[in-house]
N, C-alpha and C positions, 0 to 999 in steps of 0.2 A: 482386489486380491484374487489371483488364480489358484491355490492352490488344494482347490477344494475335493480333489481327488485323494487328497493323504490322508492320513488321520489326525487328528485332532495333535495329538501326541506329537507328532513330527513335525506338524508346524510350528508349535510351541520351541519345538529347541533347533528348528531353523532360525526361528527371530533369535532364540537365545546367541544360539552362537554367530552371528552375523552383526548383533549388538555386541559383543563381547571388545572387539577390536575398533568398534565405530568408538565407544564411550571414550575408553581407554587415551585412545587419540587425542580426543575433546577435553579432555580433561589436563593432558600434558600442554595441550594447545595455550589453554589458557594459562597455567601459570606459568610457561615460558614466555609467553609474548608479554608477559607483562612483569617478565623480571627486570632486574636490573641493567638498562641499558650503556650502564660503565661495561659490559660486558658480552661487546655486541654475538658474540656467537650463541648465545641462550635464546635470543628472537629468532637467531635463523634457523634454531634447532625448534624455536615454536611454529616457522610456517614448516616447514618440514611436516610436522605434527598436524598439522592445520589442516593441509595439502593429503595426509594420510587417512583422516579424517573426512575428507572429500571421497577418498578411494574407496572406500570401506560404505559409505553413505549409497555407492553404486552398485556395490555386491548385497546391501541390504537390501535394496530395491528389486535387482536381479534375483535374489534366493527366494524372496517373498512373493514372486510373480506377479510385482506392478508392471504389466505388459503398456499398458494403456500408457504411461508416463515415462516408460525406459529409454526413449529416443534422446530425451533431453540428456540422462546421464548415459548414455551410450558416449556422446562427445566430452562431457565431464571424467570419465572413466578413458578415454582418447588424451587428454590433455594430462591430466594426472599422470597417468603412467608413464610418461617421458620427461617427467618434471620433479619426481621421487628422488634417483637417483643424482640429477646435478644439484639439488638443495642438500643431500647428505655430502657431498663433494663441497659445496660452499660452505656446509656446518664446520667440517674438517679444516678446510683453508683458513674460516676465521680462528678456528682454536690453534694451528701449529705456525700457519707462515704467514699472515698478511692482516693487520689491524681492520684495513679496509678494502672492500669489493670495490673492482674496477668497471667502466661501462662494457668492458670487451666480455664481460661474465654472460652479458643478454644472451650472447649467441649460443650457450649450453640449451639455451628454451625453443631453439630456431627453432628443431624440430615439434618440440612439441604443439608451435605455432601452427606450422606446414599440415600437419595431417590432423589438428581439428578444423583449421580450414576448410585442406582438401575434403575432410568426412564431411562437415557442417553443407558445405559444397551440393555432395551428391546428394545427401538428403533433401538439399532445399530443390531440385529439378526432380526427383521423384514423387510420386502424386501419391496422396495420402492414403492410400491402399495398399500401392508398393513398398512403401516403409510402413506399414503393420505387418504386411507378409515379410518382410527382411525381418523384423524382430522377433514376429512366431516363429518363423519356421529357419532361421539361420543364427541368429541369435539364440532364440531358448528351445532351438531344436539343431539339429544337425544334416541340412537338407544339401544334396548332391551342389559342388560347384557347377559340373559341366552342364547341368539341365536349367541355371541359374539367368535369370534378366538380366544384362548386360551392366546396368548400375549396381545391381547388388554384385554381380563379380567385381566390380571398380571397390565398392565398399569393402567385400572379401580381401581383396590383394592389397587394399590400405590395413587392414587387421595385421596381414601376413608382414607389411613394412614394420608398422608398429611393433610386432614382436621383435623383427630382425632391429629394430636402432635399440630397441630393449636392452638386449643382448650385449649390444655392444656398448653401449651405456655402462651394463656391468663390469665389463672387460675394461674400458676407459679408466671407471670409478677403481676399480680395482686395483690398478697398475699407480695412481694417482695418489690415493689414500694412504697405500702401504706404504708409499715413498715416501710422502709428508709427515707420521707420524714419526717414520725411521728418523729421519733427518731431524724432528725437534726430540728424539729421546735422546740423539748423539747431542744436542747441545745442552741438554737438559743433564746428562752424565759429566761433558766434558766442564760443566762453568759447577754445579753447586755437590756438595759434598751429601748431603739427604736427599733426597728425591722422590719419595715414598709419595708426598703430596701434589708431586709436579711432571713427573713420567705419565702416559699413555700407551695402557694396551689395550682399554676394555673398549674402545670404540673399533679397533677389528677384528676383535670377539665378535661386538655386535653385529656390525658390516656384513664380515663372514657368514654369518649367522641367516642376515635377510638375503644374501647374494643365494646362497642353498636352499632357502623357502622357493625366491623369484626360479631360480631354472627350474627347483621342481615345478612350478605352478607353470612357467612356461608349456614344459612337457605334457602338466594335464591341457592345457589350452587347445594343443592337438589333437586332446581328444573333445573339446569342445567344452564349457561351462556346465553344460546341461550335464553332465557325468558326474559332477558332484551335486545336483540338486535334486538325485533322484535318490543321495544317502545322507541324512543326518552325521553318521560317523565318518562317511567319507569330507565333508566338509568340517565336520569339528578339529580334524588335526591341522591343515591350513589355518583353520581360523583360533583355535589354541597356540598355535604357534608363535604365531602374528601378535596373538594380546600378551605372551609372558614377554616375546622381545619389545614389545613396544610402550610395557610398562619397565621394562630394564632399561632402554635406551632414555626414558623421560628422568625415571629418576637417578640415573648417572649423571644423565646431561646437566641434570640441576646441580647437583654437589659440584663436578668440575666446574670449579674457581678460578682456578688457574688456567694460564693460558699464557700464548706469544707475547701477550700488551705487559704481562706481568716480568717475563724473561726482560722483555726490549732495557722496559725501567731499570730491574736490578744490575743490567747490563750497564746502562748507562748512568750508572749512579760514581763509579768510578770509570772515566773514558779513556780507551782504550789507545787512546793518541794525545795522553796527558804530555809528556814530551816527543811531540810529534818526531823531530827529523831525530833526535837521539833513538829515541826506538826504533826508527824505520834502519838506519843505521846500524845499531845493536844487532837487526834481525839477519840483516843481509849479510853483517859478517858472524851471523853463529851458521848462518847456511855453508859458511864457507871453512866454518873450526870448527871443530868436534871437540878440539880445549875448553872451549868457552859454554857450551852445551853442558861437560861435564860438569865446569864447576858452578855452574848455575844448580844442575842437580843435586851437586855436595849441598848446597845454598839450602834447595827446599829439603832435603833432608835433615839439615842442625836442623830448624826452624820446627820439624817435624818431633824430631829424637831430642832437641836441648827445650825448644819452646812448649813441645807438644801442644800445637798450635790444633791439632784432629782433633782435640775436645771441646772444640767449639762446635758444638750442634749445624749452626748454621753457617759452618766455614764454606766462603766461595772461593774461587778461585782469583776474582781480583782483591781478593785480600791479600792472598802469596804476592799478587802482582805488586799491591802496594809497598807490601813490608821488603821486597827485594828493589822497588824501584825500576821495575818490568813493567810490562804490558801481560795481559793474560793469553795473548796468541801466540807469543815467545813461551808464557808455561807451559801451556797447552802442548805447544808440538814437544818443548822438551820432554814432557816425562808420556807423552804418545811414541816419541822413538826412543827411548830410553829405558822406561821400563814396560813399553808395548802393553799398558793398560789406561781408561780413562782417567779423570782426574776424579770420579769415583770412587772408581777401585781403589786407584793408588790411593788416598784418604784411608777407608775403607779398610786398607790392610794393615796399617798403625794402628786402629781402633781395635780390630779384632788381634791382633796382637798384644797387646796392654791386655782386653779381657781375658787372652790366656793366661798371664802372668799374673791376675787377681784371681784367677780362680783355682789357678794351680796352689795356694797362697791359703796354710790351712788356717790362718788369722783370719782371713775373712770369709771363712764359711759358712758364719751366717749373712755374709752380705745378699739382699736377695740381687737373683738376675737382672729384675728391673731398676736397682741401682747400679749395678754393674755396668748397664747400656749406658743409662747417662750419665756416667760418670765418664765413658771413653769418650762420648760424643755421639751416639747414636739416638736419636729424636726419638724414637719409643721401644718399646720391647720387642714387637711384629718384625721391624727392618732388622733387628740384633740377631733375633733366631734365625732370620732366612740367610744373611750375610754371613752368620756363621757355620753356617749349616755348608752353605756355598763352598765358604773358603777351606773350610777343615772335614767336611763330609762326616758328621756327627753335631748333634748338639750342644750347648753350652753345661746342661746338668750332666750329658754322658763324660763331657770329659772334665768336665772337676769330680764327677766321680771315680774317674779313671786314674786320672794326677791324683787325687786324696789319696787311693787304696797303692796306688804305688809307692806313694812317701811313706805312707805305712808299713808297707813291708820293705821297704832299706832302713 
């Protein structure tokens, strides 16, 4: 332990906050890797955790002044860091598009392979002197490049790569993530009528979240590690930061149950090529009549307005398919160019519909709200307020108090 220059006081809440993110980690680590493997993305969100845990393991070390031992996670901290972001990229791909990881995924690690190598590399030809002066004085100090030994510049300009694939790591993950959740929330609106349990947005909350910690930490990086070790507070906000997302990211990631394996099944519980060449058929001439388009629409509309088939909580969409003797890709596009909203919304808007005609309705004003929801079809009270709120820009108490006091005064 170096750090016997500070006071007592400041070492105490260097370990503290440096532990703060390490535990946090450890602790998600385990009880995702040993969730339920029907559920392959909850492991890959535990090495994630695992891996983050690793990272955090190297900044304790480094904040605490294990000079003597830091060479080993100098390359640990090397590896790590180019291996954070494509395991949140694989957490994401196992939960919206793909049951199972392909071999072709290894190659997201190349790098990280390439430059603890190359580091591993110049450490093992530099002589045990010159990698303790690399650690004092460029490592937990800030010593000129240009007046530098020629291995330790090799070691520096591997740092400076490392940041640069960082970087773009982020930008990759970025461009990649946003797309995959977008694309399973379109299918997750377009096939089930509730969704409250089965949509994703908090993982680019989270994403977002750790992408604005990493550039800023990038940015301190420039100014060297040793910049935040010389302030308790200057390192408590990184490392506060780090433990609320990274105890938000564990326990999200646990609850999300749901996932692509879940959709695939309810998908193919009724198949979508039940009369293969008649539907294929069917489709290629509603491409070609807009008659036939329509009166499919008439179709799910009686079904809607005669069946009021929307109070079924868990109406999907190949249900319309079955009860019409469709396919759900024929629904699908019909009421997407037809009434130019999902098959959400479209649902969605016969629910809250029907709730205004119960509450405008001064017979049932004692019915409370939360029968009101499941009485249209809305799976709990939370999706009823927002849905309504959405569609009519007020709440559901403002406007039965609205509609009441007007029947009143006619």
């Amino acid at each position: 332990m170096e750090l016997n220059y500070l006071p007592s006081t400041c070492i105490m809440l260097f370990s503290f906050f440096t532990l703060m993110p390490l535990f946090v980690s450890l602790l998600w680590a385990v009880v995702l890797l040993f969730a339920s493997h029907k559920n392959r993305a909850k492991p890959m969100l535990g090495v994630f955790m695992f891996v983050s845990f690793l990272m955090f393991l190297t900044h304790f070390v480094y904040y605490n002044g294990y000079k003597s031992i830091y060479l080993y996670f100098d390359l640990l901290f090397t590896a790590g860091s180019l291996t954070i972001f494509p395991l949140y990229y694989l957490y994401i791909r196992l939960l919206t598009r793909s049951e199972k990881l392909k071999p072709k995924h290894i190659r997201l690690f190349i790098p990280a392979f390439l430059l603890f190598g190359a580091s591993a590399f110049v450490y093992s030809i530099m002589s045990p002197e010159l990698r303790q002066y690399y650690i004092n004085n460029y490592i937990f100090d800030n010593q000129s490049f240009s007046n530098a030994h020629l291995l330790i510049k090799l070691q520096l300009i591997l740092l400076y790569i490392l940041q640069l694939i960082y970087f773009l790591q982020i930008v990759f993950s970025t461009y990649k993530i946003k797309k995959y959740i977008d694309q399973y929330n379109n299918r997750i609106y377009e096939f089930y009528s509730n969704v409250e349990d089965k949509k994703m947005e908090w993982p680019k909350l989270i994403f977002y979240s750790f992408v604005c910690i990493s550039v800023v930490s990038i940015a301190y990086n420039f100014l060297g590690r040793s910049y935040f070790s010389q302030s308790a507070l200057a390192l408590s906000v990184p490392s506060v930061s780090y433990t609320i997302l990274l105890f938000s990211f564990g326990y999200l990631g646990n609850l999300q149950n749901y996932n692509i394996v879940d959709y695939n099944i309810d998908k193919k519980a009724i198949p979508d090529d039940d009369n293969d060449i008649k539907n294929t058929v069917e489709s290629n001439r509603v491409k070609q009549d807009v008659q036939l388009q329509n009166k499919l629409i008439d179709a799910i509309k009686q079904l809607m307005e005669n069946e009021k088939i929307y109070q079924k909580f868990d109406l999907k969409i190949t249900d319309i398919a079955f009860l019409l003797h469709s396919n759900r890709t024929y629904i699908s596009k019909a009421i997407n160019s037809h009434c130019g909203c999902t098959f959400n919304a479209f649902v969605n808007k016969y629910r809250v519909a029907e709730a205004k005609q119960l509450l405008s309705d001064s017979e049932n004003k004692y019915f409370t709200l939360e029968f009101i929801a499941t009485k249209v079809g809305f799976a709990n009270i939370h999706t009823f307020l927002r849905v309504f709120k959405e569609l009519e820009n007020t709440t559901p108490g403002q406007f039965r108090e609205n509609a009441l006091n007007m029947r009143d005064r006619a």
